[in-house]
N, CA and C atoms as an extended XYZ file, in Angstrom:
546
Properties=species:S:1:pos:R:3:atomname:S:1:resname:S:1:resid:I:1 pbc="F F F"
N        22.243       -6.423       42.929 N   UNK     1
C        21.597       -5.198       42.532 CA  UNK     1
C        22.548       -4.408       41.636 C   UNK     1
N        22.068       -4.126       40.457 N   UNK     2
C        22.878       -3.383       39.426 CA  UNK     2
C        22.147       -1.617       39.757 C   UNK     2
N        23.319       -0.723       39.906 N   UNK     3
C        22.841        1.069       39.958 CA  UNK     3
C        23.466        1.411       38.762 C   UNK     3
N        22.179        2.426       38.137 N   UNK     4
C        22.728        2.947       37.072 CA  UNK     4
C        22.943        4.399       37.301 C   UNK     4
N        23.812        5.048       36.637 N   UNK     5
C        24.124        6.341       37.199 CA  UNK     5
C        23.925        7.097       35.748 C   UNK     5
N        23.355        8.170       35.751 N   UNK     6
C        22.800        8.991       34.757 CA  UNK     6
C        23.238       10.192       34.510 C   UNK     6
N        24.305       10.693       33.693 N   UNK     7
C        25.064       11.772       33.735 CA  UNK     7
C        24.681       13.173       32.813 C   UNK     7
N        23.783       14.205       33.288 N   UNK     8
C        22.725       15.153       32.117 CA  UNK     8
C        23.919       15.778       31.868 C   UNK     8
N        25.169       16.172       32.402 N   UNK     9
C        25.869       17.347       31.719 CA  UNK     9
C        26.250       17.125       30.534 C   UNK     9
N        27.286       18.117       30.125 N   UNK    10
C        27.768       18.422       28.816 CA  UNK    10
C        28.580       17.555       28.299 C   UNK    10
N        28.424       16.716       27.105 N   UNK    11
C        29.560       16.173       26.105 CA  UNK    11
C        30.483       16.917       26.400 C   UNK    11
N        31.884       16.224       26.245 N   UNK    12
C        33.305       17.004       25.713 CA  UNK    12
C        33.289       17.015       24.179 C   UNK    12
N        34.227       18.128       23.334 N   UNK    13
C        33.651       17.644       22.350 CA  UNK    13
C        35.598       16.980       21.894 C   UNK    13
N        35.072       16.302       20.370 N   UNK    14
C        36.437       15.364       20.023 CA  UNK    14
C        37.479       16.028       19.857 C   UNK    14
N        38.072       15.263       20.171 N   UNK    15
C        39.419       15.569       19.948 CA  UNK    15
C        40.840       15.148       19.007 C   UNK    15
N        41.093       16.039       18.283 N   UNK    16
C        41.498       15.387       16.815 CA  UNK    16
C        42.888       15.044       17.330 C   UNK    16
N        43.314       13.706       16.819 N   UNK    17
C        44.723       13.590       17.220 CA  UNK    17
C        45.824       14.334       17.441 C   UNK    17
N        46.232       14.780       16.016 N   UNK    18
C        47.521       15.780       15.788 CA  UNK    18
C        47.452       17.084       15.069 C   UNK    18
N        48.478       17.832       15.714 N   UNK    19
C        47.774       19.126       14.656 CA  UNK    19
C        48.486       19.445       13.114 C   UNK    19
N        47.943       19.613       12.297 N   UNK    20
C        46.729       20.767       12.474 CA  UNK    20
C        45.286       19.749       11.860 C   UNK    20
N        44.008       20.367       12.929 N   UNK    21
C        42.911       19.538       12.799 CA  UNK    21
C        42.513       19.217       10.967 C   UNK    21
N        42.617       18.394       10.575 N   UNK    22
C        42.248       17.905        9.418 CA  UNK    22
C        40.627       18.174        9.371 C   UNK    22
N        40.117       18.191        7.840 N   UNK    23
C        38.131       17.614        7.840 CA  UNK    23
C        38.308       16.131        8.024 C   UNK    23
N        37.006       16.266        8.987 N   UNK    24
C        36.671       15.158        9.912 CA  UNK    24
C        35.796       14.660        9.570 C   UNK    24
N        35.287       13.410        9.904 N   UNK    25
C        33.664       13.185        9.559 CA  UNK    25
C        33.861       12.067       11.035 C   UNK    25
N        32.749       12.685       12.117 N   UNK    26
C        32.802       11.508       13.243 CA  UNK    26
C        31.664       11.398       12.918 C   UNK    26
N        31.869        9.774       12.693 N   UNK    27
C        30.370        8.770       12.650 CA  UNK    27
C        30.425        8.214       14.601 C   UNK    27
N        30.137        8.695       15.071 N   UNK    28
C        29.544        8.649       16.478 CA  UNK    28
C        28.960        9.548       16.961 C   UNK    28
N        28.104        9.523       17.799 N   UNK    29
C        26.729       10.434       18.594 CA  UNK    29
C        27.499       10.785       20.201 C   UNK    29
N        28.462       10.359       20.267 N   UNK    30
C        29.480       10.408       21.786 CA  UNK    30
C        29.527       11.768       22.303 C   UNK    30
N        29.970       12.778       21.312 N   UNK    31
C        29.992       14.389       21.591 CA  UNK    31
C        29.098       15.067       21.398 C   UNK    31
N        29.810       16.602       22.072 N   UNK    32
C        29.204       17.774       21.815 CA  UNK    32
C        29.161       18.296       20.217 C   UNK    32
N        28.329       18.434       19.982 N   UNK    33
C        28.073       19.393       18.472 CA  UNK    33
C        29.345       19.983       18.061 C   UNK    33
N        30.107       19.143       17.028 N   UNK    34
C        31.326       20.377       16.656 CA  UNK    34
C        31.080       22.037       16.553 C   UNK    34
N        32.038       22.484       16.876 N   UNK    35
C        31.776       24.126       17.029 CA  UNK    35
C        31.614       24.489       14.805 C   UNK    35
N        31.036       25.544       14.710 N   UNK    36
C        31.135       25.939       12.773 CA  UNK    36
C        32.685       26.073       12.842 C   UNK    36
N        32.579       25.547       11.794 N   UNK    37
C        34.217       26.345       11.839 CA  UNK    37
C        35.738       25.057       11.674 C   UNK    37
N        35.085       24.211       12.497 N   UNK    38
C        36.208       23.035       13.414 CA  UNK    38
C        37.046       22.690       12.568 C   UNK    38
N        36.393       21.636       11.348 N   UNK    39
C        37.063       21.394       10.694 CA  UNK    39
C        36.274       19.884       11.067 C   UNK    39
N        35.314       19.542       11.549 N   UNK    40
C        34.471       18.594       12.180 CA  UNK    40
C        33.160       18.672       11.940 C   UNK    40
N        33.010       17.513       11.214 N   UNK    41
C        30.770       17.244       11.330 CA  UNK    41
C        30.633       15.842       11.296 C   UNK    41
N        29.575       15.966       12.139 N   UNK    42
C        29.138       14.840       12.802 CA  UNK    42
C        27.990       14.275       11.577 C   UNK    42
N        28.289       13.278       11.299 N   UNK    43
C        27.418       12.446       10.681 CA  UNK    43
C        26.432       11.438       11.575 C   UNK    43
N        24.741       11.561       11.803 N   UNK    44
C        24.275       11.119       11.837 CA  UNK    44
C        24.194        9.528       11.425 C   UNK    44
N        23.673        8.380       12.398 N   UNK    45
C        23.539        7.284       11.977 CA  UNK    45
C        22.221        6.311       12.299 C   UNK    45
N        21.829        5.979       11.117 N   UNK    46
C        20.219        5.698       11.214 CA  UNK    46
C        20.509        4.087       12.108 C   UNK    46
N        19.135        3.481       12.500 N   UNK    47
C        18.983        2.627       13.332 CA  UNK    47
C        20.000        1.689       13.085 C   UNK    47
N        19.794        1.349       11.653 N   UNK    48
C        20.691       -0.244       11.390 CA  UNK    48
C        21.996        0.156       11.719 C   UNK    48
N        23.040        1.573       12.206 N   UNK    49
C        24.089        2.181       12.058 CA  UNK    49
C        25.212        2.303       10.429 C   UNK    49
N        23.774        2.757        9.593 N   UNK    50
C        24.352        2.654        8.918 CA  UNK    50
C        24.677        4.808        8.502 C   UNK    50
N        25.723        5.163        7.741 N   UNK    51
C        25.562        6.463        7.654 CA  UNK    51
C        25.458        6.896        6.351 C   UNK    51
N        24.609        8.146        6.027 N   UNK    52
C        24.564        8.673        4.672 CA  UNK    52
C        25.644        8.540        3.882 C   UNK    52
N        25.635        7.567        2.868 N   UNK    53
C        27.055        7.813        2.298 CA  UNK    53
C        27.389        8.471        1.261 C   UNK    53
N        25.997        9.520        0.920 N   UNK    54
C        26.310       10.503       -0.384 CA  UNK    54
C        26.859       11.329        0.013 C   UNK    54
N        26.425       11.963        1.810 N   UNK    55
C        26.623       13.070        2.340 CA  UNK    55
C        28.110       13.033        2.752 C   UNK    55
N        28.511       11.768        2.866 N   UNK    56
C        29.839       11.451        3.841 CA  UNK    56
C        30.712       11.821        2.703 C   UNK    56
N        30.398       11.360        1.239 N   UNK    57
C        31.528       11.283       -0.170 CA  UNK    57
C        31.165       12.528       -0.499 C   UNK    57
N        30.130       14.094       -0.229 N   UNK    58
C        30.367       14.788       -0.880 CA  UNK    58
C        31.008       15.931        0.214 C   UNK    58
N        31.149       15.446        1.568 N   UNK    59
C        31.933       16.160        2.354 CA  UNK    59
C        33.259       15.846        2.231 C   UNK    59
N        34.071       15.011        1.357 N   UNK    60
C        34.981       14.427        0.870 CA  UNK    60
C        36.027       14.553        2.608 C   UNK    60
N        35.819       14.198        3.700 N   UNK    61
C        36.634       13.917        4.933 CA  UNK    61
C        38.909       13.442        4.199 C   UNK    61
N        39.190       14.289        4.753 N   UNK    62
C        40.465       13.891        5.067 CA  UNK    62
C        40.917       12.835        6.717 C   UNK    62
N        39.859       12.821        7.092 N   UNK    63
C        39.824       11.953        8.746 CA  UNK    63
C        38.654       11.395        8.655 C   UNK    63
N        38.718       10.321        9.333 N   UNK    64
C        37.375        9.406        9.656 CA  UNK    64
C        37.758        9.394       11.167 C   UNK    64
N        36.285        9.396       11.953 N   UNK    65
C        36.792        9.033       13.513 CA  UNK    65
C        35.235        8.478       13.728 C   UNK    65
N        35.461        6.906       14.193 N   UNK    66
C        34.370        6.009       14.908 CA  UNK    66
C        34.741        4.687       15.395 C   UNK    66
N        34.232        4.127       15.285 N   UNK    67
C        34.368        2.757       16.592 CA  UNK    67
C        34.586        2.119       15.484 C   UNK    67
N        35.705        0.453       15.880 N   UNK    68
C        35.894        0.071       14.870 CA  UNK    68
C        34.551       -0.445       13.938 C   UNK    68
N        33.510       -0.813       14.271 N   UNK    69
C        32.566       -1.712       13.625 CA  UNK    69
C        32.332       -0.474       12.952 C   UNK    69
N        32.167        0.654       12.846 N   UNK    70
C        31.545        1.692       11.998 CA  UNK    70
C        32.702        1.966       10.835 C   UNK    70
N        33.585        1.515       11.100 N   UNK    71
C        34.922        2.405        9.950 CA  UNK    71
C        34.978        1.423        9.347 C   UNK    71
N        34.443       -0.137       10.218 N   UNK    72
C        34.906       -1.421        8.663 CA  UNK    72
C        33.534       -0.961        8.387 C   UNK    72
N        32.672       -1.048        8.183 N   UNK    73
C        31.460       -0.588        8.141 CA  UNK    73
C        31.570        0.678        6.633 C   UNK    73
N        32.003        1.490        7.081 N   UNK    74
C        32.174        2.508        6.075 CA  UNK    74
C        33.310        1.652        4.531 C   UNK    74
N        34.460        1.437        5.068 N   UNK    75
C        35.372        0.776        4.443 CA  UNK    75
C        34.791       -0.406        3.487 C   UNK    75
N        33.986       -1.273        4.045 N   UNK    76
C        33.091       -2.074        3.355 CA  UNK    76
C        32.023       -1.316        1.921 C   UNK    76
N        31.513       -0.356        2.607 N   UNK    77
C        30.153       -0.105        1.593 CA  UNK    77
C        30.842        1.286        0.838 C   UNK    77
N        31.400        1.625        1.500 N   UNK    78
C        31.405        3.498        0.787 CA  UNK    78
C        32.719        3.577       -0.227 C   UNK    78
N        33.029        4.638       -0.594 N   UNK    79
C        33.813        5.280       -1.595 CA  UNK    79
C        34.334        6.209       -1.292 C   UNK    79
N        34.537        6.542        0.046 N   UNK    80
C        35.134        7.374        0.804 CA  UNK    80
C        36.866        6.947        1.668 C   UNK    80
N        37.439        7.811        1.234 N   UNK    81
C        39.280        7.315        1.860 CA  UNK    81
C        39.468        8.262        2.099 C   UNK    81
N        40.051        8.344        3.228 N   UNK    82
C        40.538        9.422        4.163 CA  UNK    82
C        42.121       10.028        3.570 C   UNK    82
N        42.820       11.284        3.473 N   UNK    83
C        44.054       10.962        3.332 CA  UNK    83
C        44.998       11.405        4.337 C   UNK    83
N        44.431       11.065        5.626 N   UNK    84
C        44.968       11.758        6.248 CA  UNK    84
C        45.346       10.964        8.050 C   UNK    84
N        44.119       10.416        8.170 N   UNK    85
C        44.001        9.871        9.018 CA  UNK    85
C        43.056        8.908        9.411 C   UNK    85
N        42.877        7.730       10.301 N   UNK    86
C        41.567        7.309       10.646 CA  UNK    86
C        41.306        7.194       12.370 C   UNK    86
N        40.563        7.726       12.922 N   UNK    87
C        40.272        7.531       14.374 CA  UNK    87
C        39.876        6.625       15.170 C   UNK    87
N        39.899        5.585       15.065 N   UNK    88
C        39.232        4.422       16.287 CA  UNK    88
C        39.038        5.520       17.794 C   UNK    88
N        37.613        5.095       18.046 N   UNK    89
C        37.133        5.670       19.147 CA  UNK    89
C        36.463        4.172       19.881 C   UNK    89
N        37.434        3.956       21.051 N   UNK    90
C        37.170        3.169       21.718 CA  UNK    90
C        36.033        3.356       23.178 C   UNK    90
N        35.011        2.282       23.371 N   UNK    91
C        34.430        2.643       24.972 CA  UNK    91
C        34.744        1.561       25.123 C   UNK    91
N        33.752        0.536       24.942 N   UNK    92
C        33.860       -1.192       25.838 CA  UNK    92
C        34.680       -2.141       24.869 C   UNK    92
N        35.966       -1.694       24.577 N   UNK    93
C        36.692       -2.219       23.850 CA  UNK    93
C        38.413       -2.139       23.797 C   UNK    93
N        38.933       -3.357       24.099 N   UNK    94
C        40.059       -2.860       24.075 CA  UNK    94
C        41.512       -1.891       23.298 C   UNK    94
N        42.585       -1.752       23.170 N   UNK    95
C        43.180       -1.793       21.782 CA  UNK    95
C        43.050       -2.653       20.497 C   UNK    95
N        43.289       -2.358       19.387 N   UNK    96
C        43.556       -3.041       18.233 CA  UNK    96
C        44.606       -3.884       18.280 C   UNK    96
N        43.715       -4.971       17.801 N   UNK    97
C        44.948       -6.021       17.517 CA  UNK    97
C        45.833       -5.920       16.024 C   UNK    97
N        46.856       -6.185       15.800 N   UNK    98
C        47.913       -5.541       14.630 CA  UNK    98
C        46.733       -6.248       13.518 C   UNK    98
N        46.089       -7.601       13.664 N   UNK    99
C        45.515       -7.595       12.496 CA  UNK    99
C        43.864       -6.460       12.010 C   UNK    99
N        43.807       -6.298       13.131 N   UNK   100
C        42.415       -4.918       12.835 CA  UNK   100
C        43.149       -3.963       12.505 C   UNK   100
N        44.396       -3.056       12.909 N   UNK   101
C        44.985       -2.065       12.233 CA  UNK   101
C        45.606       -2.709       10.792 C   UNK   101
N        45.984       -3.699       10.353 N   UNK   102
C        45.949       -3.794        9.227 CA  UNK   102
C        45.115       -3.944        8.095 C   UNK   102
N        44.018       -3.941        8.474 N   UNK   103
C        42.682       -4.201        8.168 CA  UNK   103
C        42.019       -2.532        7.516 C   UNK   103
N        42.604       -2.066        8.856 N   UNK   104
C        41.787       -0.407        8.521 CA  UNK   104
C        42.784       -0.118        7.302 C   UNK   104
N        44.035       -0.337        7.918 N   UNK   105
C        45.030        0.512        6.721 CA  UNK   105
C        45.113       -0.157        5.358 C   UNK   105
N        44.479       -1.624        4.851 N   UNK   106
C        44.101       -1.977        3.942 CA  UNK   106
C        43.196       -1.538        3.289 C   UNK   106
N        41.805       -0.890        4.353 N   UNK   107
C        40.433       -0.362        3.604 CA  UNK   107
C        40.646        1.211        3.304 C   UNK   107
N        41.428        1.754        4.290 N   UNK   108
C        41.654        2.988        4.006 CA  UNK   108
C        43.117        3.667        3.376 C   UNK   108
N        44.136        3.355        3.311 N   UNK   109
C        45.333        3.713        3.312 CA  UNK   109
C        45.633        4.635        4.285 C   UNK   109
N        45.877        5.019        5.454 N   UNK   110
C        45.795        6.060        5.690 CA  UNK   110
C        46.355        5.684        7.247 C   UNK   110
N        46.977        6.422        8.336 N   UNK   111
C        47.554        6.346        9.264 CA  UNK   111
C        46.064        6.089       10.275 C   UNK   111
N        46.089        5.236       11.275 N   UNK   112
C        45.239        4.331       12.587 CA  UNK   112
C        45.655        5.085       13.357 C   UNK   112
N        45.231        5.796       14.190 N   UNK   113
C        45.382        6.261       15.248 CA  UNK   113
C        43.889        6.261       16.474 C   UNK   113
N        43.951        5.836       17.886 N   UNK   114
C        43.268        5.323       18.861 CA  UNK   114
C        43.103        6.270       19.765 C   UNK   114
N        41.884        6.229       20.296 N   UNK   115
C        41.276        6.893       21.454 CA  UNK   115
C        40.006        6.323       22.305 C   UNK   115
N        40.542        6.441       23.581 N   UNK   116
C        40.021        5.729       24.125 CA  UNK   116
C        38.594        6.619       24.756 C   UNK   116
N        37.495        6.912       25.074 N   UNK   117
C        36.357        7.801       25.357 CA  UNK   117
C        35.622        7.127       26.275 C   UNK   117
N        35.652        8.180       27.613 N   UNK   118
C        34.721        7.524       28.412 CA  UNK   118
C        33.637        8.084       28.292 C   UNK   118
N        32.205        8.376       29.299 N   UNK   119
C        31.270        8.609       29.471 CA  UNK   119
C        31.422       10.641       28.862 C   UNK   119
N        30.561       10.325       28.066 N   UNK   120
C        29.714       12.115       28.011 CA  UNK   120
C        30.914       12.410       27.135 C   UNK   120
N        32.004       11.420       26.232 N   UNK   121
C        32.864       11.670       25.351 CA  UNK   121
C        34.394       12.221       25.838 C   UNK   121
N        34.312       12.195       26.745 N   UNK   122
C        35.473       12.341       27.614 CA  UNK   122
C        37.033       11.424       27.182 C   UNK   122
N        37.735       12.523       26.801 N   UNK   123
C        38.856       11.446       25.824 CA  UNK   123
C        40.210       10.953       27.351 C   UNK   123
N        40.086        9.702       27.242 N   UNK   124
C        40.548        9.273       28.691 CA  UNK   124
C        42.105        8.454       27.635 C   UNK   124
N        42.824        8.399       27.086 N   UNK   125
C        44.110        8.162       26.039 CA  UNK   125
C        43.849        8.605       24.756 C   UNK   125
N        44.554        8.556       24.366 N   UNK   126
C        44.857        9.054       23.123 CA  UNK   126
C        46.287        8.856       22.416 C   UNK   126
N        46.276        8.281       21.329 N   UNK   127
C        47.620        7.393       20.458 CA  UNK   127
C        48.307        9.054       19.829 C   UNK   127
N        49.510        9.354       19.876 N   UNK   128
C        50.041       10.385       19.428 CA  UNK   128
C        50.697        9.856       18.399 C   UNK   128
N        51.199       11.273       17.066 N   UNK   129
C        51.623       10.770       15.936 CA  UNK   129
C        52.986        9.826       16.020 C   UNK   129
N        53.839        9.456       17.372 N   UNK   130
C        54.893        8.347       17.522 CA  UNK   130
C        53.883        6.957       17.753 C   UNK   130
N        52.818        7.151       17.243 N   UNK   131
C        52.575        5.531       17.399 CA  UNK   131
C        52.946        4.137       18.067 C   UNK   131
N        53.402        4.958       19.812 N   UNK   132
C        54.040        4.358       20.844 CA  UNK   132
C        52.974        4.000       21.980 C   UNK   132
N        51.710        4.222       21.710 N   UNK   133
C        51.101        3.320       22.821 CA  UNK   133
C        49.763        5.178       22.701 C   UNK   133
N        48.984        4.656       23.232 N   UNK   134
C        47.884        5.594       23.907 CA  UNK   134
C        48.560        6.561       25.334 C   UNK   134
N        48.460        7.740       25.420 N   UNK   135
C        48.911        8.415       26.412 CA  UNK   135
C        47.292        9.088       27.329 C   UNK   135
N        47.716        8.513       28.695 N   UNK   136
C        46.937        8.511       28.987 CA  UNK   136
C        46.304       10.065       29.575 C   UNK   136
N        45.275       10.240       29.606 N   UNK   137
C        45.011       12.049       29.535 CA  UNK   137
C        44.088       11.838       30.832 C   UNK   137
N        43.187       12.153       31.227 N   UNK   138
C        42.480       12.931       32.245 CA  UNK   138
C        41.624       12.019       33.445 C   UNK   138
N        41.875       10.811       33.169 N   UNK   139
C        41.761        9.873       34.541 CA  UNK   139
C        42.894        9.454       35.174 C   UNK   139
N        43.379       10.126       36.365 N   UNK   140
C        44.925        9.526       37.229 CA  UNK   140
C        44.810        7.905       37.407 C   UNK   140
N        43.163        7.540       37.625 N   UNK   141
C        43.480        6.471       38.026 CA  UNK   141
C        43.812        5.175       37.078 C   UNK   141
N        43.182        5.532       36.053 N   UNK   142
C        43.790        4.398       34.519 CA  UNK   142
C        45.042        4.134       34.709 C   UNK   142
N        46.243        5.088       34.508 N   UNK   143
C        47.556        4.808       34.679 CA  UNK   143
C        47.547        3.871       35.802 C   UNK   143
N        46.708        3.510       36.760 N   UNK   144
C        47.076        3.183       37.906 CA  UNK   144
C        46.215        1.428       37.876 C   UNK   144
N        45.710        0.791       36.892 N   UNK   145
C        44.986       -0.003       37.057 CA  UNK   145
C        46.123       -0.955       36.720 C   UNK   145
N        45.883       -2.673       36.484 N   UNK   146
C        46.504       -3.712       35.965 CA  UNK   146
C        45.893       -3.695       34.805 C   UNK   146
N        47.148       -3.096       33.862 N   UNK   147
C        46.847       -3.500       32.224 CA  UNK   147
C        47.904       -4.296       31.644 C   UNK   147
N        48.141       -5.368       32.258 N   UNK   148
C        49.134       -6.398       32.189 CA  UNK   148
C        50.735       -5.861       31.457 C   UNK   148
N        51.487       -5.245       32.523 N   UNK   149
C        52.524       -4.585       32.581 CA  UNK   149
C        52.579       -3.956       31.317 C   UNK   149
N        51.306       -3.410       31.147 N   UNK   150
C        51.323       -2.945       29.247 CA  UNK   150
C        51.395       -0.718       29.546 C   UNK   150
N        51.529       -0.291       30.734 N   UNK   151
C        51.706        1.094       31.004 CA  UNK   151
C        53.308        1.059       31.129 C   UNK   151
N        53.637        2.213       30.024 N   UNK   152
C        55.223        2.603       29.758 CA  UNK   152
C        55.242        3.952       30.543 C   UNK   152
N        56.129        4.452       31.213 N   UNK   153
C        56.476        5.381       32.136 CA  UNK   153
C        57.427        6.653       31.468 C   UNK   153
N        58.444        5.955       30.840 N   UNK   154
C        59.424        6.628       30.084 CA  UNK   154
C        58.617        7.119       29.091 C   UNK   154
N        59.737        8.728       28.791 N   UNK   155
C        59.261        9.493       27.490 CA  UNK   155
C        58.792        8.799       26.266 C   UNK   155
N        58.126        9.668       25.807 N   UNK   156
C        57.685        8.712       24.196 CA  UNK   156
C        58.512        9.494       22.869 C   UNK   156
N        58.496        8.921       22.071 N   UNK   157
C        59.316        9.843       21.136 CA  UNK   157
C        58.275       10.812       20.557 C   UNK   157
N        57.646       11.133       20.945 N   UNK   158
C        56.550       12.664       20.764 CA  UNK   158
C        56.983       13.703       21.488 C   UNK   158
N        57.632       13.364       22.536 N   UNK   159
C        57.835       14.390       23.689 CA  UNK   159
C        57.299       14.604       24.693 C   UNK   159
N        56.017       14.082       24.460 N   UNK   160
C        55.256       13.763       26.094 CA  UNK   160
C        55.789       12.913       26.939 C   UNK   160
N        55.661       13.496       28.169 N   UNK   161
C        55.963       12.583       29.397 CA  UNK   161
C        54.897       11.887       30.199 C   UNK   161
N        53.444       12.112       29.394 N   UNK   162
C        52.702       11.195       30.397 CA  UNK   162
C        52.464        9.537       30.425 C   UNK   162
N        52.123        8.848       31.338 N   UNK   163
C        51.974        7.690       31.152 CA  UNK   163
C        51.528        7.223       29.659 C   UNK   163
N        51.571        6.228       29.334 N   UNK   164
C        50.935        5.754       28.140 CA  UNK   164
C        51.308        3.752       28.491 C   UNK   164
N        49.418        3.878       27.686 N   UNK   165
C        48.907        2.161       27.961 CA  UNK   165
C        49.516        1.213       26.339 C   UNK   165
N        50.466        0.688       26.359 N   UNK   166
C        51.361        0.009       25.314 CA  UNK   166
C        50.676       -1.543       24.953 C   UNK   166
N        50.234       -1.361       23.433 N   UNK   167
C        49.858       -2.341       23.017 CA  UNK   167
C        50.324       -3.261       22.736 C   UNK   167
N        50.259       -4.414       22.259 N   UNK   168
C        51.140       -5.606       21.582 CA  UNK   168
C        51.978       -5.068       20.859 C   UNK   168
N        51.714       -5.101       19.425 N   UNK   169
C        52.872       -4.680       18.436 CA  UNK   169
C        52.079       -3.602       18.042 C   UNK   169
N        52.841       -2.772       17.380 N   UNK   170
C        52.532       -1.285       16.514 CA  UNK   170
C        52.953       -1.293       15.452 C   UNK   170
N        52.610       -1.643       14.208 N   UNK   171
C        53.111       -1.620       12.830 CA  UNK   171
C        52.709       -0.256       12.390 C   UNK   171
N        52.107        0.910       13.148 N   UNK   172
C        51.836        1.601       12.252 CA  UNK   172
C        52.987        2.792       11.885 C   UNK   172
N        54.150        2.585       12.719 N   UNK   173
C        55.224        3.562       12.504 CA  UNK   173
C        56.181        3.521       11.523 C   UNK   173
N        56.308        3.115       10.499 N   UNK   174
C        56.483        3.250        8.878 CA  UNK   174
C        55.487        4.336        8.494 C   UNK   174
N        54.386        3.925        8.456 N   UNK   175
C        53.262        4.062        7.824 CA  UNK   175
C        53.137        5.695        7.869 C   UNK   175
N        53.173        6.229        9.265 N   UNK   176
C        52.774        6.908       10.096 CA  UNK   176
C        53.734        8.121        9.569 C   UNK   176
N        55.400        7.924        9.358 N   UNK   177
C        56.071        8.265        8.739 CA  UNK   177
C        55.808        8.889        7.312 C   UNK   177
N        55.043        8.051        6.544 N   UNK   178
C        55.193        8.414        4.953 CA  UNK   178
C        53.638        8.875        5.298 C   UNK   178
N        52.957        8.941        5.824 N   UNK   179
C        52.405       10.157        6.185 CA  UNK   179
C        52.348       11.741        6.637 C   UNK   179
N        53.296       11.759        7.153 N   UNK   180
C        53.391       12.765        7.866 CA  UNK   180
C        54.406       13.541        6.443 C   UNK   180
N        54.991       12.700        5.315 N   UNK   181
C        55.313       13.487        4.349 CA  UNK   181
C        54.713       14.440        3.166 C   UNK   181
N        53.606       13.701        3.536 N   UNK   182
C        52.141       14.037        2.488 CA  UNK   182
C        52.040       15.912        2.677 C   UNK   182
């Protein structure tokens, strides 16, 4: 017997990596309505998931944030480059493998950064600008699962001290660097 559990409350709404919040364009339906103002709009996506791409190139986004199939997706068809950042928003999916982050940073130029989202948009890790693993935010028990000795304990060079879930390799800390000079 499979139970499904049905959750009416409120979206969280996204959460932009690093500060200061860049223009955004989230191609996902996961959140709450960006507040006016944010620095965030949500782009709608019609059945095939595909998204307006006049509307997306004349909001000219310094950030992209969606699941990977939507950003190669964008990267593929559009004329839109971020210069700032790109968001992978993960649910039933693990980290990036170094060849999908090289992939994004081929279509986009632009610094990969990961988040992991549970139910009702709830940001459960999140990759900080040291590009040292996802730190894990508001479920105790994640830190606590078998993610094949891949949770680092020690500080990160961000300055946070919370757990964080450590991927294979991380190429994006060069990158991440000559970004942050821009």
């Amino acid at each position: 017997m499979k139970i499904v559990v049905c959750w009416r409350g409120r979206r969280a709404a996204f959460s932009y990596p690093v500060e200061p919040v860049r223009r955004t364009a989230l191609l996902e339906s996961w959140f709450a309505a960006p507040e006016r103002g944010s620095g965030v709009r949500a782009f709608p996506v019609d059945a095939r998931g595909n998204v307006d791409e006049q509307a997306l190139e004349r909001f000219e986004p310094q950030a992209l944030a969606g699941s990977w199939e939507r950003l190669v997706r964008v990267a593929l068809t559009s004329r839109v480059r971020p210069t700032h950042a790109v968001v992978v928003l993960h649910r039933d999916r693990g980290p990036l493998t170094a060849t999908e982050r090289e992939a994004l940073w081929r279509g986009f130029r632009a610094p990969v950064f990961e988040q992991m989202i549970g139910p009702r948009g709830v940001l459960l890790a999140s990759e900080c600008a040291a590009h040292a693993g996802m730190h894990i935010m508001l479920e105790p028990g994640l830190a606590d699962r078998d993610w094949n000795g891949r949770i680092e304990r020690a500080p990160c060079g961000c300055g946070k001290t919370s757990p964080r879930l450590v991927a294979g390799e991380i190429v994006e800390t060069p990158r991440s660097l000559a970004a942050q000079a821009r």
